[in-house]
VOPAGU-2260 file (C-alpha; in pm, 1 decimal, decimal comma):
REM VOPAGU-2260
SITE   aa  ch    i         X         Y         Z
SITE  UNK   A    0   12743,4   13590,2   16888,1
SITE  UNK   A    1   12748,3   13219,1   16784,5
SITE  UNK   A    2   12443,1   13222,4   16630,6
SITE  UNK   A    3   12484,4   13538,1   16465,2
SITE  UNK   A    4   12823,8   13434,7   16256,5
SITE  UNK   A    5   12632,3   13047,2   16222,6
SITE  UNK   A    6   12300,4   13258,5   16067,6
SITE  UNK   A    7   12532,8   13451,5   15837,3
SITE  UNK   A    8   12732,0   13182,5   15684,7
SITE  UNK   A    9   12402,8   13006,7   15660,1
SITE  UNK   A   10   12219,4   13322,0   15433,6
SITE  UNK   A   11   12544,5   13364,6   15227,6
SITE  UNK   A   12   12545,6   12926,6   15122,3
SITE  UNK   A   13   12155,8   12961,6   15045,9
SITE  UNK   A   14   12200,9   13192,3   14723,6
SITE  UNK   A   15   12558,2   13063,3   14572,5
SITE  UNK   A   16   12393,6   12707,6   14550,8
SITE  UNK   A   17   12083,2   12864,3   14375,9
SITE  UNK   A   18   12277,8   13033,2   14157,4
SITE  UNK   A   19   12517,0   12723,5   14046,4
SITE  UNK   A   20   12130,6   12578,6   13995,1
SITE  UNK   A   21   12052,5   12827,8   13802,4
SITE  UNK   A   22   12340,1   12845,2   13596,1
SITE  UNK   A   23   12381,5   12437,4   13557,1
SITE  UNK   A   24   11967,4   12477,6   13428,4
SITE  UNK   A   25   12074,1   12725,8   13210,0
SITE  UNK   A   26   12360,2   12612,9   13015,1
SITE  UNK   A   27   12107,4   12262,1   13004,1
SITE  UNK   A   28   11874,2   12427,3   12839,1
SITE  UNK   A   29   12117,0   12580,0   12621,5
SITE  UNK   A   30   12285,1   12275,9   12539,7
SITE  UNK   A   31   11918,0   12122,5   12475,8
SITE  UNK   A   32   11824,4   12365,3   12189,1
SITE  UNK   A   33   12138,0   12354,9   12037,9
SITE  UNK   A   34   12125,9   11973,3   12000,3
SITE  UNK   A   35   11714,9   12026,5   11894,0
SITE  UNK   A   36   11830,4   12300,3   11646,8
SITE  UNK   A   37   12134,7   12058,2   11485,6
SITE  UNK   A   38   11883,8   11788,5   11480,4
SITE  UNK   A   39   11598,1   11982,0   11292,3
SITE  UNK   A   40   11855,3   12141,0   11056,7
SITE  UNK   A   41   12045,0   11795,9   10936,2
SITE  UNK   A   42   11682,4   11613,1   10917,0
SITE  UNK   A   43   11476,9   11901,5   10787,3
SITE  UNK   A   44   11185,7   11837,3   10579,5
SITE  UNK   A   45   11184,6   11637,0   10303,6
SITE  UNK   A   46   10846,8   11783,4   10091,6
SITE  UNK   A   47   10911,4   11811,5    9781,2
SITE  UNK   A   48   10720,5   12119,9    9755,3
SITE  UNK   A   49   10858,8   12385,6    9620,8
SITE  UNK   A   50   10677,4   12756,0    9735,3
SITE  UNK   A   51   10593,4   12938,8    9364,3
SITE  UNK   A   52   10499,8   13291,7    9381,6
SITE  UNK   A   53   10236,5   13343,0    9077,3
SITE  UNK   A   54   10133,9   13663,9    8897,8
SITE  UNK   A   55    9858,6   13769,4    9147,7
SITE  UNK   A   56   10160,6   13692,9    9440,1
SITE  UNK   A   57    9961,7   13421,0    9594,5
SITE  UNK   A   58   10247,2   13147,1    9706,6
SITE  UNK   A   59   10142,8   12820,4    9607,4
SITE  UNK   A   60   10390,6   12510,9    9662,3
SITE  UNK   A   61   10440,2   12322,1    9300,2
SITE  UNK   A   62   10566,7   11909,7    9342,1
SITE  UNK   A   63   10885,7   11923,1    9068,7
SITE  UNK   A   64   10863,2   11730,6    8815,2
SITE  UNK   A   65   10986,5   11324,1    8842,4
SITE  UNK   A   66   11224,0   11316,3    8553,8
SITE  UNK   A   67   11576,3   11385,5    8666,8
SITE  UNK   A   68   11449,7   11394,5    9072,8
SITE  UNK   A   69   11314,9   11076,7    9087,2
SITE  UNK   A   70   11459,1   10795,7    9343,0
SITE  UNK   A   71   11724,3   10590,8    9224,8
SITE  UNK   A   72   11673,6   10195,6    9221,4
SITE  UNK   A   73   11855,7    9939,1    9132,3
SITE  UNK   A   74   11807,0    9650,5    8918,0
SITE  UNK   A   75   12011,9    9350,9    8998,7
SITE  UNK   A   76   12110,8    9157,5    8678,2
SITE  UNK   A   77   11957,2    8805,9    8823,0
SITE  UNK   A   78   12304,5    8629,0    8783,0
SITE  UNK   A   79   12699,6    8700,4    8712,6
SITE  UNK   A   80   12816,1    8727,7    8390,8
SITE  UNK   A   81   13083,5    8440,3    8335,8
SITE  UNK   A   82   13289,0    8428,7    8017,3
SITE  UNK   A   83   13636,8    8388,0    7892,3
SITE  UNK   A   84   13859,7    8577,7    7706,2
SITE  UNK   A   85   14155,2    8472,5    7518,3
SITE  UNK   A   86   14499,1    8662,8    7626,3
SITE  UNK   A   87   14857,3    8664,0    7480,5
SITE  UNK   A   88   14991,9    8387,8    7706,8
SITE  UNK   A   89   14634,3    8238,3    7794,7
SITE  UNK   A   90   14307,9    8217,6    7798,3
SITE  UNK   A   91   14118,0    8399,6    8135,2
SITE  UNK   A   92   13775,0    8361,3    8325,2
SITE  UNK   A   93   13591,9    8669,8    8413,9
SITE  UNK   A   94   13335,3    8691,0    8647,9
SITE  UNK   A   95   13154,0    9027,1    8637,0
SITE  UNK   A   96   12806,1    9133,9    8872,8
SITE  UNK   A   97   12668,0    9383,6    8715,3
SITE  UNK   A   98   12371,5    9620,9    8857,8
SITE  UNK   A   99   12138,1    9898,5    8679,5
SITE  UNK   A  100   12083,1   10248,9    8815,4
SITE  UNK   A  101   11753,7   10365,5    8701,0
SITE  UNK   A  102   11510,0   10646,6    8810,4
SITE  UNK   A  103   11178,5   10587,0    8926,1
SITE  UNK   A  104   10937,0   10282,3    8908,9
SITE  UNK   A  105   10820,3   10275,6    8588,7
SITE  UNK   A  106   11235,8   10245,3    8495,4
SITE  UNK   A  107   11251,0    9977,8    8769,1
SITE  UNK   A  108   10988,0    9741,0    8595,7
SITE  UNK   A  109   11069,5    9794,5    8215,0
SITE  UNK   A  110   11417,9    9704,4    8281,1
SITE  UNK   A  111   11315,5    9415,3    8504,4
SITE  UNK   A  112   11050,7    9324,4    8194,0
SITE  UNK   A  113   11361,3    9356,0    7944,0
SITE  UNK   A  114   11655,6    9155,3    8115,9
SITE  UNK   A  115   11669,7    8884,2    7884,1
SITE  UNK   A  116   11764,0    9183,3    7614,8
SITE  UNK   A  117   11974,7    9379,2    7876,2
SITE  UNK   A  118   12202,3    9058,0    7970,7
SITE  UNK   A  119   12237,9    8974,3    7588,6
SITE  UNK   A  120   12353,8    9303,6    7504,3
SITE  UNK   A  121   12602,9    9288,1    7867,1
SITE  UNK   A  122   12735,2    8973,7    7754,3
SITE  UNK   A  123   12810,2    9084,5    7390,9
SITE  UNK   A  124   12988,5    9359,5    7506,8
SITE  UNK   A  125   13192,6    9230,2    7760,3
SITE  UNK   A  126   13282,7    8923,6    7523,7
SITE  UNK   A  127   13453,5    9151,4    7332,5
SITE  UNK   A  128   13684,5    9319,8    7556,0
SITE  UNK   A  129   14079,0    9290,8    7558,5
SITE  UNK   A  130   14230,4    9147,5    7864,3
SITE  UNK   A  131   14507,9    9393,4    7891,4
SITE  UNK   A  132   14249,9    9645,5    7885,5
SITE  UNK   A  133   14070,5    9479,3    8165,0
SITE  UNK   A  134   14408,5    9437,4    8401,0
SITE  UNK   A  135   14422,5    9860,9    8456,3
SITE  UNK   A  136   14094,4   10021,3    8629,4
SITE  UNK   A  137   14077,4   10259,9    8289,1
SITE  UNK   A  138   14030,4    9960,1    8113,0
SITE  UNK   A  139   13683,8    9867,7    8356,0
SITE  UNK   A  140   13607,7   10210,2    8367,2
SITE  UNK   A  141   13648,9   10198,9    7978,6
SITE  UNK   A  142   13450,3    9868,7    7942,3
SITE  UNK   A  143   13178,8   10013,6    8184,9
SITE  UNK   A  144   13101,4   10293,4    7977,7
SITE  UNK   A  145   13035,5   10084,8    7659,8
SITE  UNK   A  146   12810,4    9853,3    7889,3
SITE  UNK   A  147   12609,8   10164,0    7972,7
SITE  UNK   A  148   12611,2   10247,5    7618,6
SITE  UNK   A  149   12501,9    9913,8    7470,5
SITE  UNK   A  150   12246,5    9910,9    7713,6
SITE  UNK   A  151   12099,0   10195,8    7627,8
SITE  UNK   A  152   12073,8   10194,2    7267,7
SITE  UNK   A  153   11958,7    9810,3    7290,0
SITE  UNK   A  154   11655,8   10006,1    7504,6
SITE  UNK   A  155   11630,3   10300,9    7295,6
SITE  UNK   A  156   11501,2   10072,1    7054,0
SITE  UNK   A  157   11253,9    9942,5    7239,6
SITE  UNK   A  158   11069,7   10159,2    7476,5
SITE  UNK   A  159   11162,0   10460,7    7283,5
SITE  UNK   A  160   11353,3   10651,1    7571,6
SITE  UNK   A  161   11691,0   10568,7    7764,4
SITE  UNK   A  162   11559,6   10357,9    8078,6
SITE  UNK   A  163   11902,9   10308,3    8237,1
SITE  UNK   A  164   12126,1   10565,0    8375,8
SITE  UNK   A  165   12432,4   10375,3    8511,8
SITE  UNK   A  166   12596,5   10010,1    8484,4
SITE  UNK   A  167   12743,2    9982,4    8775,3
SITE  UNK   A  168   12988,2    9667,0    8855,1
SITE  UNK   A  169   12936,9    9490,9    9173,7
SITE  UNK   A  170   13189,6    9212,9    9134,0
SITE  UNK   A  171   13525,9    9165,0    8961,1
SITE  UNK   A  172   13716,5    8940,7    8920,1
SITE  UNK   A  173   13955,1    8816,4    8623,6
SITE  UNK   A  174   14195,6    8450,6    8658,7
């Protein structure tokens, strides 16, 4: 009788700890193809094809065009702009880094070609700004704007187009 009640709690031990196998396998697997899914979502492809049906409703995949979807780059101005401005109680220094946001290579290298013209027109403009301007962030936001501004017309007349499409300030600092 021994061996009967040892052979039955024997059989009944065998399929519970399959089953918790199972089960722990399962919910792995699970958990693996959720984390595969997230990751393939989030990541994705990154073609730039886009699928076009045409009139005969063959799909064919078109590449958009480069002109607003290009990459950004940008062009470091080689060295801070350093000038001083006269206040009501005294004259300040302001140091300002400046960099270009521009789209696409052929942006990248004109404005690299023209930074001789690019800093002259930067430096004019930021000669001519008011220090009580400069002491609120309106004020840099302000002064920012006509930098973008001045840049772009001083480039208009060049190359014929607008080559930059942000200044963007890197450094600031006023004594």
């Amino acid at each position: 009788m021994a061996k009967e009640e040892s052979l039955e709690l024997e059989s009944t031990e065998e399929p519970k700890s399959k089953k918790k196998l199972f089960i722990f396998v399962g919910v792995g697997v699970l958990i693996a193809l959720l984390i595969g899914a997230g990751i393939w979502f989030f990541m994705g492809s990154n073609s730039e094809e886009v699928p076009v049906a045409t009139a005969d409703g063959v799909v064919q995949a078109e590449t958009p065009a480069t002109g607003d979807l290009a990459i950004a780059s940008y062009v470091p101005m080689p060295r801070p702009f350093l000038f001083n401005l006269p206040g009501p109680d005294r004259a300040r220094l302001v140091e300002i880094k400046v960099q270009l946001m521009v789209r696409g290579t052929d942006d990248d290298v004109l404005t690299q070609k023209h930074i001789p013209l690019i800093e002259d027109a930067l430096l004019t403009t930021f000669s001519g700004a008011d220090v009580q301007k400069l002491s609120t962030q309106a004020g840099k936001d302000e002064l920012r704007q006509l930098a973008l501004l001045s840049v772009q017309n001083t480039l208009q007349s060049v190359t014929g187009r607008k080559v930059v499409e942000k200044v963007l300030f890197t450094g600031f600092v006023m004594q």
